[in-house]
C-alpha positions in Angstrom: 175.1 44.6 4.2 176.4 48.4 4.1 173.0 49.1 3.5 171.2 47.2 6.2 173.7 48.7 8.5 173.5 52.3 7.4 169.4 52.0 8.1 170.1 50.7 11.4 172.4 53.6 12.7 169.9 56.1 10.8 166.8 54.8 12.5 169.1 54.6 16.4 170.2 58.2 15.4 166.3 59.3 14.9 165.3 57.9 18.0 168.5 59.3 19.9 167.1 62.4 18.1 170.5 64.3 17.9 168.9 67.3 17.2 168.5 67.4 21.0 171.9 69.1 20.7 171.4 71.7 18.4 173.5 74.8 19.6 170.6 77.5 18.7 168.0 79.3 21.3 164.3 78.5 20.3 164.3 82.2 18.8 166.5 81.6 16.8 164.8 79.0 15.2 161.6 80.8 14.8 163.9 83.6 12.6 165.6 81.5 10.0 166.5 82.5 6.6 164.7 81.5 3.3 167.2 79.8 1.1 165.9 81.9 -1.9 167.6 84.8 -0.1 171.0 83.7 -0.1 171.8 87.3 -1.7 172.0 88.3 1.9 174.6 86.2 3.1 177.7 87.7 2.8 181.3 86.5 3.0 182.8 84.7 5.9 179.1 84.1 7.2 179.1 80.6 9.3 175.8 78.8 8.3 173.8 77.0 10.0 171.1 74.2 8.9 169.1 71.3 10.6 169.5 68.7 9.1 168.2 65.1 9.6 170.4 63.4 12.3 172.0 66.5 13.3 172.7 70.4 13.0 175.2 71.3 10.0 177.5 74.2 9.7 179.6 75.7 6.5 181.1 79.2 5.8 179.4 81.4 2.8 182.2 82.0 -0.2 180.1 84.3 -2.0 178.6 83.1 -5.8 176.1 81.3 -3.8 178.9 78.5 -2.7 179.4 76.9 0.6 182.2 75.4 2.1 181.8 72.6 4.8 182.8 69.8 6.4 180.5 66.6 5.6 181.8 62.9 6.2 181.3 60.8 3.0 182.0 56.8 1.9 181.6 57.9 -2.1 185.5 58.9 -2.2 186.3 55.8 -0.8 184.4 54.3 -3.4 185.2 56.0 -6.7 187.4 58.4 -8.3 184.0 59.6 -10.4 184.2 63.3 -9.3 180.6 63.9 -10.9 178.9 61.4 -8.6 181.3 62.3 -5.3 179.7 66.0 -6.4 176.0 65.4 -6.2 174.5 66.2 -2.4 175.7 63.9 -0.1 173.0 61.8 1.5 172.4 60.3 4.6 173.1 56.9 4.1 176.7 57.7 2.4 177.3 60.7 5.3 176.6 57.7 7.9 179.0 55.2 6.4 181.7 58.1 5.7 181.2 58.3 9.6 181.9 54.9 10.2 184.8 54.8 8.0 185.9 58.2 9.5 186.4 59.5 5.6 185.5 63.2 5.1 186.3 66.2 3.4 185.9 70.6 2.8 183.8 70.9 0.2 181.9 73.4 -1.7 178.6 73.1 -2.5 175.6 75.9 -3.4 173.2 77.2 -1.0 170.6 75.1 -1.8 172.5 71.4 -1.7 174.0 72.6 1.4 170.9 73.7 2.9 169.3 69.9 1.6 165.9 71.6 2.1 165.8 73.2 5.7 166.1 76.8 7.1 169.3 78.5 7.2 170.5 80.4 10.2 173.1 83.2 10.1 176.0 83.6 12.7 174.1 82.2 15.8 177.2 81.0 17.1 178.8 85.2 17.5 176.1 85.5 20.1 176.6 82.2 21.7 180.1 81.4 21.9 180.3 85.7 22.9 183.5 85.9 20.7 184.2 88.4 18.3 184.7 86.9 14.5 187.7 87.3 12.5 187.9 89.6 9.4 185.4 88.3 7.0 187.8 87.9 4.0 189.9 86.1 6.4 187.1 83.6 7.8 186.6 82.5 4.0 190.0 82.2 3.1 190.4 79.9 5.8 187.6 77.4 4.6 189.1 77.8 1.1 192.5 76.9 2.1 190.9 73.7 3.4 189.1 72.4 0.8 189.6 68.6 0.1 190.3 65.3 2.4 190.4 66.2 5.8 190.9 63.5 8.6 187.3 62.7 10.6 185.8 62.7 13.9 182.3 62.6 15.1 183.6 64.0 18.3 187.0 66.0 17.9 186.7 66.7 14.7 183.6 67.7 12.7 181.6 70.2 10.9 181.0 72.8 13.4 185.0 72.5 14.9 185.6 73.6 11.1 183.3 76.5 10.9 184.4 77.4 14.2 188.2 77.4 13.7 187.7 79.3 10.6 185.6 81.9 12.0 186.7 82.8 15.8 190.5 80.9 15.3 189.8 78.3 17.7 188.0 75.2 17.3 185.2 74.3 19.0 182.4 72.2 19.0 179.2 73.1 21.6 177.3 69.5 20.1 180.0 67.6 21.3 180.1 69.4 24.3 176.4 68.8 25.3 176.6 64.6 24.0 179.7 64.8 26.5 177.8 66.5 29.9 174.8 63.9 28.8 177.1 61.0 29.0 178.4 62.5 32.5 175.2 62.3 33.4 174.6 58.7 32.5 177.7 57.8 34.0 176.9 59.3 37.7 173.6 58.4 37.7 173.5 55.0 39.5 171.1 53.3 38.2 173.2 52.9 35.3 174.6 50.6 37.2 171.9 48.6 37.9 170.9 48.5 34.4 173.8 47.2 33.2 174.1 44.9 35.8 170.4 43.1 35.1 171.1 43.3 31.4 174.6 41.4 32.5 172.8 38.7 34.3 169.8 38.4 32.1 172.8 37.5 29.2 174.1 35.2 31.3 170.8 33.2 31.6 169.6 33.4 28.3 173.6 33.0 26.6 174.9 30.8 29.6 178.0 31.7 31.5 181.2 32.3 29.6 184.0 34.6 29.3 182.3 36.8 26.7 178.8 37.2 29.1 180.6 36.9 32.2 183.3 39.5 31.8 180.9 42.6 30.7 178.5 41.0 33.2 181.1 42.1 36.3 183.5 44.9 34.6 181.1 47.8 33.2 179.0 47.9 36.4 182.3 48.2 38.2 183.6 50.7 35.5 180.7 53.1 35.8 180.7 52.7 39.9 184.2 53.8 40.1 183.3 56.8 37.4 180.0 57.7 39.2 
């Protein structure tokens, strides 16, 4: 069943296409870093990778490690520290999601990476805030490192990189699903929509409390909000 349902959200979270709200200018992408030059990064760097359902971000510790936030069901699962170790995947990143279990941890370069481009302090240029001391930046994702409470909203990879980086933590992905929802909500024919989908659940499930209910309230929700 956990795997039937972790293939569901994958495939809903491919066709959302989340990479929608990647946080870097289209230049930026055409510039990224080859992971075999990982000698250039330097410590304190923030990170940045695409990765399949989303963009990822972890700070550079030097030795070619990696610290970063990345939800996980595995810990939940086993106390086998060799198997939590190995590159988190998506199926057990989605579940960890679900189960809102995550943690700081380090991995190299190349596992971080899980076989995209890396990007090197974008976010200086487009948050347009001035980084902390480098030694400092790292020391902060060290002190981190283990079980860390999870949110794929308020609390997630890129609020890490960003509160150990600039000292605040932000997160511009969540900030761009949020306007998009805004714009969901105030668009009325929302309210339409949900309204024929209410009714057509009514005909095809009959009228009860549990088609009627939905069928009435989240038109009248998203009115009012619009």
């Amino acid at each position: 069943m956990l795997d039937s349902l972790a293939l569901l959200l994958e495939k809903t979270f491919l066709l959302a296409h989340l990479n929608f709200f990647s946080t870097t200018s289209s230049k930026q992408e055409r510039c990224p870093i080859r992971r075999e030059e990982s000698s250039y990064f330097q410590r304190g760097d923030l990170l940045e990778v695409p990765r399949t359902l989303f963009t990822h971000f972890g700070i550079f510790l030097g030795d070619n490690k990696v610290a970063h936030l990345m939800p996980d069901i595995l810990p939940v699962l086993t106390s086998n520290k060799s198997q939590i170790q190995k590159v988190v995947t998506n199926k057990r990143l989605l579940l960890g999601v679900i189960y809102k279990y995550a943690s700081i941890r380090v991995d190299t370069v190349e596992d971080f990476a899980y076989g995209s481009p890396i990007l090197l302090n974008t976010m200086d240029t487009i948050l347009r805030r001035q980084p902390l001391a480098a030694e400092e930046v790292a020391r902060r994702a060290e002190k981190l490192i283990g079980h860390i409470p999870y949110s794929l909203l308020w609390n997630n990879c890129e609020h890490f990189v960003t509160y150990c980086r600039y000292g605040t933590a932000v997160s511009l992905q969540t900030e761009q699903f949020c306007e998009s929802l805004k714009s969901v909500i105030r668009d009325q024919r929302s309210v339409l929509l949900t309204t024929v989908i209410g009714m057509l659940s009514m005909f095809f499930l009959g009228i009860a409390p549990s088609t009627a209910l939905p069928t009435f309230i989240i038109p009248f929700i998203l009115w009012m909000a619009g």
